[in-house]
Legacy VTK file of the C-alpha trace (Angstrom):
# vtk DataFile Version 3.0
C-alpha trace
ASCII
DATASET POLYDATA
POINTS 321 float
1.047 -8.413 -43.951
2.981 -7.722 -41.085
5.810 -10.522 -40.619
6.725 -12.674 -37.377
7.725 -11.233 -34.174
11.506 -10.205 -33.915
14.428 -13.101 -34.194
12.052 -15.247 -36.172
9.948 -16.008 -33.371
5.703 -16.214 -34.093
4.537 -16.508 -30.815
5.781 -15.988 -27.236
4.556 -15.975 -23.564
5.519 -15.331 -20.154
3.941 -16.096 -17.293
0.742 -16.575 -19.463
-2.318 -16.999 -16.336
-5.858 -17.430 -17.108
-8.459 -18.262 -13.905
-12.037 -18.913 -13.810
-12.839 -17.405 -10.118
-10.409 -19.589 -7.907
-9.844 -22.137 -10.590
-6.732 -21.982 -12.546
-7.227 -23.146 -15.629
-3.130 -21.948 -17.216
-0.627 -22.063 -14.613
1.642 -19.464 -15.589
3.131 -20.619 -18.912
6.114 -19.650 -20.896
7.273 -21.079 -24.246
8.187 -19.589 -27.957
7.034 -21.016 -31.438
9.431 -20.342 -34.258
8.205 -18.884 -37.422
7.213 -21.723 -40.201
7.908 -24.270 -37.479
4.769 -27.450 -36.523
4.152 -26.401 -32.573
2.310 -29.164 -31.014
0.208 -28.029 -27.510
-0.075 -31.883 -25.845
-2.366 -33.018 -23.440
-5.611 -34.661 -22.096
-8.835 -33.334 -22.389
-9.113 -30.143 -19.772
-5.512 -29.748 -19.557
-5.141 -26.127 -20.324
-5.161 -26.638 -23.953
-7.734 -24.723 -25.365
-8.028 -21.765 -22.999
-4.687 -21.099 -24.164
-4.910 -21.006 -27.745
-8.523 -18.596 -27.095
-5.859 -16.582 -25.119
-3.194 -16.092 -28.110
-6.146 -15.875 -30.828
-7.237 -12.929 -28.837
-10.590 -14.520 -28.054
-10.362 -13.922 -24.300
-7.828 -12.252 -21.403
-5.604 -13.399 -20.033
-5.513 -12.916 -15.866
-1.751 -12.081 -15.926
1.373 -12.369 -17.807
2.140 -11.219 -21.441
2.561 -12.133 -24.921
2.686 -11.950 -28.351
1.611 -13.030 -31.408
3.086 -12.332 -35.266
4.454 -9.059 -33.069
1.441 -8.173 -31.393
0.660 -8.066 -28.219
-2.118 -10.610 -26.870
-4.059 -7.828 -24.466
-3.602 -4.650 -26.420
-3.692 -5.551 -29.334
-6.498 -8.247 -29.728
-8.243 -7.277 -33.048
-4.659 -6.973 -35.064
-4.193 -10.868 -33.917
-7.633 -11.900 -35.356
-6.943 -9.894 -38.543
-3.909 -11.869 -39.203
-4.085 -15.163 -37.903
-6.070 -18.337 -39.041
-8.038 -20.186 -36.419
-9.842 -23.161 -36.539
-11.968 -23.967 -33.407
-12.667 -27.189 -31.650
-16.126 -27.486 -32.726
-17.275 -27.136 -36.034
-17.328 -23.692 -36.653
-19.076 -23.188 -40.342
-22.958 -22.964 -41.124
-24.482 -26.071 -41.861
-27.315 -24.354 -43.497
-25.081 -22.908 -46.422
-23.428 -24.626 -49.151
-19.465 -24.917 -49.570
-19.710 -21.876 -51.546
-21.635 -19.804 -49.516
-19.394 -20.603 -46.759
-16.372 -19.622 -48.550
-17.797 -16.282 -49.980
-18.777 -15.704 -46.049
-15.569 -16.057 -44.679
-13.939 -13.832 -47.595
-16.280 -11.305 -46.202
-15.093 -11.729 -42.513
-11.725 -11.310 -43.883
-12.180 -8.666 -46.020
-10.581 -10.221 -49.352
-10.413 -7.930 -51.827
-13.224 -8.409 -54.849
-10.504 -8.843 -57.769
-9.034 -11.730 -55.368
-12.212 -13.404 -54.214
-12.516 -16.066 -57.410
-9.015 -17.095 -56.782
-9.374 -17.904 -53.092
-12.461 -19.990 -53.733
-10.724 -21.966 -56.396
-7.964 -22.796 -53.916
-10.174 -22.777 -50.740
-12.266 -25.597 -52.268
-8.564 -27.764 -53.489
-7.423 -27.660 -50.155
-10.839 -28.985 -48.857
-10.734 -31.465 -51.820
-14.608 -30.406 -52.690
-13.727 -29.789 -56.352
-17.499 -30.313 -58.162
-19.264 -29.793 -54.511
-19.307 -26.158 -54.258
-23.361 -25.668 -54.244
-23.613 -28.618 -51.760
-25.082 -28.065 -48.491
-22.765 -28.103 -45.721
-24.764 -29.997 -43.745
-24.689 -33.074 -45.848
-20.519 -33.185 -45.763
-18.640 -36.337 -44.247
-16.876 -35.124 -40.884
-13.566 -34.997 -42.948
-14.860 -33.171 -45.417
-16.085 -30.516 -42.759
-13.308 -30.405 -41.145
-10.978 -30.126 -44.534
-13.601 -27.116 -45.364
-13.092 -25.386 -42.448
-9.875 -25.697 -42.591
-9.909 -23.909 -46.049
-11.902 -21.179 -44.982
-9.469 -20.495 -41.926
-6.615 -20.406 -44.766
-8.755 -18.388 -47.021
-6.953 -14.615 -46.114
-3.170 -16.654 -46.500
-2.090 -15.935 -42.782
0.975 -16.719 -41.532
0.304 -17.882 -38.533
-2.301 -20.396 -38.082
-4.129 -21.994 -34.830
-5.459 -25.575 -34.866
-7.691 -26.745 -32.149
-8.010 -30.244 -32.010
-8.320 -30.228 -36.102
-8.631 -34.195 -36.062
-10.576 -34.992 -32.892
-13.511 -37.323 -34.173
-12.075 -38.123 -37.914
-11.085 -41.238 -39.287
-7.248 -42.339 -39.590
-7.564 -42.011 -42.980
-8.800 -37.997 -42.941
-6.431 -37.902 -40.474
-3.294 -38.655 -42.655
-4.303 -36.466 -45.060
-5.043 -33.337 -42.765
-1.882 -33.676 -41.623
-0.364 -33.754 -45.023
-1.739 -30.417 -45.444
-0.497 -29.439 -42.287
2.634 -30.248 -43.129
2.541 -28.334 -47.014
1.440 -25.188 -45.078
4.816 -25.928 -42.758
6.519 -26.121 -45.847
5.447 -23.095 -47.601
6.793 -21.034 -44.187
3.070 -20.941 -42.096
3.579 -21.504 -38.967
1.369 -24.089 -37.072
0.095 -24.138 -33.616
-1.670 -27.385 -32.777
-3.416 -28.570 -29.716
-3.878 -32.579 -29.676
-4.420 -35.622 -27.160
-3.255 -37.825 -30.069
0.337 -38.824 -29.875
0.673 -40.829 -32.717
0.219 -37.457 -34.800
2.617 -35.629 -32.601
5.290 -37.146 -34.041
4.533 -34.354 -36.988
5.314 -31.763 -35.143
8.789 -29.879 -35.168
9.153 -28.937 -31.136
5.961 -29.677 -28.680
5.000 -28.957 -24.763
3.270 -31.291 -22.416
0.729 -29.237 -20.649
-1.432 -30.647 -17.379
-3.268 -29.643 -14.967
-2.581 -26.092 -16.723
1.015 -26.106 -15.932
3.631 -27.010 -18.611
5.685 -29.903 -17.360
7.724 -31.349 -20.373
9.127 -29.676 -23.480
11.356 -30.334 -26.168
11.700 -32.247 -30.002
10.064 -35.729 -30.078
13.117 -37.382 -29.841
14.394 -34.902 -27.102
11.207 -36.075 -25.375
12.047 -39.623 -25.684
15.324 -39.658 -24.586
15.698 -36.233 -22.173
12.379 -35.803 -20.762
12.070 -39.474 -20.267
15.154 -40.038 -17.597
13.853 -43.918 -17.142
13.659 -46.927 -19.840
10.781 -48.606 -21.105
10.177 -52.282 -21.662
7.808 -53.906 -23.622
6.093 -57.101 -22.763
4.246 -59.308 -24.971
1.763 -61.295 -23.372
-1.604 -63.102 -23.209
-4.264 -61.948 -22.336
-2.120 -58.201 -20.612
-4.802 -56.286 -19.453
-4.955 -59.445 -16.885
-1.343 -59.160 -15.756
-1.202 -55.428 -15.953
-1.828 -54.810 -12.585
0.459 -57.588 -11.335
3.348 -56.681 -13.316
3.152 -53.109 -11.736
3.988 -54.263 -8.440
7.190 -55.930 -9.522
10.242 -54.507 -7.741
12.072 -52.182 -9.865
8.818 -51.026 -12.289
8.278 -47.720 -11.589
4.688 -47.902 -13.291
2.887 -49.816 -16.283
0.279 -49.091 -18.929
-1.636 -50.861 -21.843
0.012 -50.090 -25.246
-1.820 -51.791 -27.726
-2.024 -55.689 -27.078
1.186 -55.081 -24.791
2.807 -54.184 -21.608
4.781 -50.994 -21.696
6.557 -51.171 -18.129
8.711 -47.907 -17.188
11.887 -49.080 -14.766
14.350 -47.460 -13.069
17.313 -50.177 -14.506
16.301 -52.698 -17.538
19.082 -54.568 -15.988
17.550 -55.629 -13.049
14.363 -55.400 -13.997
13.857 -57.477 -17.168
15.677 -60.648 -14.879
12.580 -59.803 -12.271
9.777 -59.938 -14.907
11.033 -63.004 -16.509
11.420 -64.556 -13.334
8.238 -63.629 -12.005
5.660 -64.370 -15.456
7.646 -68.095 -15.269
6.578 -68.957 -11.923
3.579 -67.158 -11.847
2.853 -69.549 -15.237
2.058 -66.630 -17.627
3.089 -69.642 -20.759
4.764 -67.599 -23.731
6.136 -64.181 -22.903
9.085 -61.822 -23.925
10.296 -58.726 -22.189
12.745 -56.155 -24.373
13.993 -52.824 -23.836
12.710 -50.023 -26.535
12.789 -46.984 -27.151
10.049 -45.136 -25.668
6.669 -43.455 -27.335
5.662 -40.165 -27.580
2.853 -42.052 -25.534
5.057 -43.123 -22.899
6.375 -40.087 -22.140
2.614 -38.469 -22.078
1.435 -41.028 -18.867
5.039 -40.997 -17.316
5.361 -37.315 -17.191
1.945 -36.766 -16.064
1.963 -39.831 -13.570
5.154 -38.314 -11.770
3.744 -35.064 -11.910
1.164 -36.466 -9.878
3.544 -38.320 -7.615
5.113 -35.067 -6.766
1.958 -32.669 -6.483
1.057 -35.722 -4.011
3.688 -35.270 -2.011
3.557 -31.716 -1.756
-0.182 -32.014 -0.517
LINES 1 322
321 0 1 2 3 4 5 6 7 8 9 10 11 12 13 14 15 16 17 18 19 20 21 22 23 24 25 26 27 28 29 30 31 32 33 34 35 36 37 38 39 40 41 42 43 44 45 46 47 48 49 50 51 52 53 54 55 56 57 58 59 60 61 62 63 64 65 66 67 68 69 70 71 72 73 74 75 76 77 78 79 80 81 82 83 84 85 86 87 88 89 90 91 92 93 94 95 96 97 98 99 100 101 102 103 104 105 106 107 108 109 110 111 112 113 114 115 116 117 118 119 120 121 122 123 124 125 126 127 128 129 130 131 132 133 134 135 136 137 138 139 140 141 142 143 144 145 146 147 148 149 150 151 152 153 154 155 156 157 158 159 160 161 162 163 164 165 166 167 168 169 170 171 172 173 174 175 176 177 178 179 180 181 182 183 184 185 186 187 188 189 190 191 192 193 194 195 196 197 198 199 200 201 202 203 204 205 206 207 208 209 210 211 212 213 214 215 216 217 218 219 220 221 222 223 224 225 226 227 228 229 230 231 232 233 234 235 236 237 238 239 240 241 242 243 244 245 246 247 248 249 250 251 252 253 254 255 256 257 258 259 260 261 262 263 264 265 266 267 268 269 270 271 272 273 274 275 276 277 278 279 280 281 282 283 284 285 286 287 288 289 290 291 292 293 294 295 296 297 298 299 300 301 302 303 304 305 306 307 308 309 310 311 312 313 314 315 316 317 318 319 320
């Protein structure tokens, strides 16, 4: 198998651009993914995400700009990217009609595994899934997890190096979730590298470097803690409250809170100085008679920095308009 693009970089673009008549759905994108490195691809649903990881499978075009993936290039050379990357779409993408084995022996066809080879990649195609004793079960009667474990295998099944994860978790339990990510992070171990689109942030926190794409344009970048405590150039305070969704709203019009959002059973409250701030939002809960309350400065969420990027992103495109 051919190995990783030059200077032990996997994938690379510039000025990636992909438009649907006169809307833009990737805003001219640049970023690099290091070989055997996690690569998360944040953001909300109809961000960009998925249009750009059809781009670097070699699924579709791009409209302009360049790239490359494990070396090779993501116009010309389309059909060498499918041949040695993993992918693992959105949607489920085996056959419900066939059992796990069926599926298996399938995808060893699509990738061409060699006869000799063929037992061996079942054997570990079905331990990564965790079907051991399943094999002549129909598909179709799989838990979600179990689907989505399967088709993970079957993406695994010709030992790329490179490997592109849709939304792998999107509709799973926390439970399956943990433990897809724990063989996420084996295959990060083992030197694959991982490319993985998400809108959760708690899993986020896996990955090794990440961008923050909206609106299809890239607007934050960087390790999670880089994004905590770079990207995010204000401080967060959390307030624990009664009842918060009620004083949400209130609490964002406090002078010196930049904005506000739910976080659990709490108040996280961005501000431009925790030292004037947390004084104003004691004083006001008292004599607004909020009862028992604390206010304390933390360090902020991958979460945070997902609605305060995107919120002054907004701010500014509003401004330009």
């Amino acid at each position: 198998m051919k190995e990783a693009s030059p200077n032990n970089i996997a994938v690379s673009v510039q000025g990636l651009e992909k438009k649907f008549g006169n809307f833009t759905a990737v805003n001219r994108i640049n970023f690099e993914v290091k070989a055997g490195e996690i690569f998360g691809f944040l953001g909300p649903n109809g961000a960009g995400k998925s249009t750009t990881i059809r781009m670097l499978c070699g699924i579709i075009s791009p409209t302009s700009g360049s790239g490359k993936v494990g070396g090779f290039d993501i116009i010309k050379e389309q059909h060498k990217i499918k041949e040695h990357i993993g992918y693992m779409s959105q949607k489920f993408s085996l056959y419900n009609d066939l059992t796990v084995k069926e599926n298996i022996d399938f995808y060893s066809g699509i990738y061409k595994i060699p006869q000799k080879d063929k037992k061996e990649r079942l054997e570990t195609t079905v331990r990564t899934a965790g079907l051991e004793g399943m094999e002549g079960n129909l598909t179709a009667t799989l838990a979600g997890g179990w689907k989505q474990r399967l088709a993970l295998g079957c993406a695994l099944i010709h030992k790329p190096r490179i490997i592109f994860l849709d939304e792998p978790t999107s509709g799973v339990d926390p439970i399956t979730r943990a433990n897809f990510w724990g063989i996420i992070k084996e295959l990060a171990g083992q030197g694959v590298t991982v490319f993985v689109t998400t809108h959760y942030m708690d899993e986020a926190e896996n990955c090794n470097r990440m961008v923050l794409i909206y609106h299809g344009t890239i607007i934050a970048a960087g390790t999670p803690q880089e994004m905590k405590t770079e990207v995010m150039k204000n401080e967060v305070l959390e307030i624990a409250i009664a009842d918060a969704q009620g004083w949400l709203e209130r609490v964002v019009k406090i002078e010196g809170v930049k904005e506000a959002a739910l976080f659990g059973a709490d108040i996280h409250a961005v501000v431009y100085d925790n030292s004037k701030a947390i004084p104003a939002i004691k004083e006001f809960l008292q004599s607004a008679g909020a009862g028992e309350f604390s206010v304390n400065k933390i360090l902020p969420s991958l979460e945070d920095v997902f609605v305060s990027s995107i919120e002054e992103y907004d701010r500014t495109e509003s401004k330009k308009n």
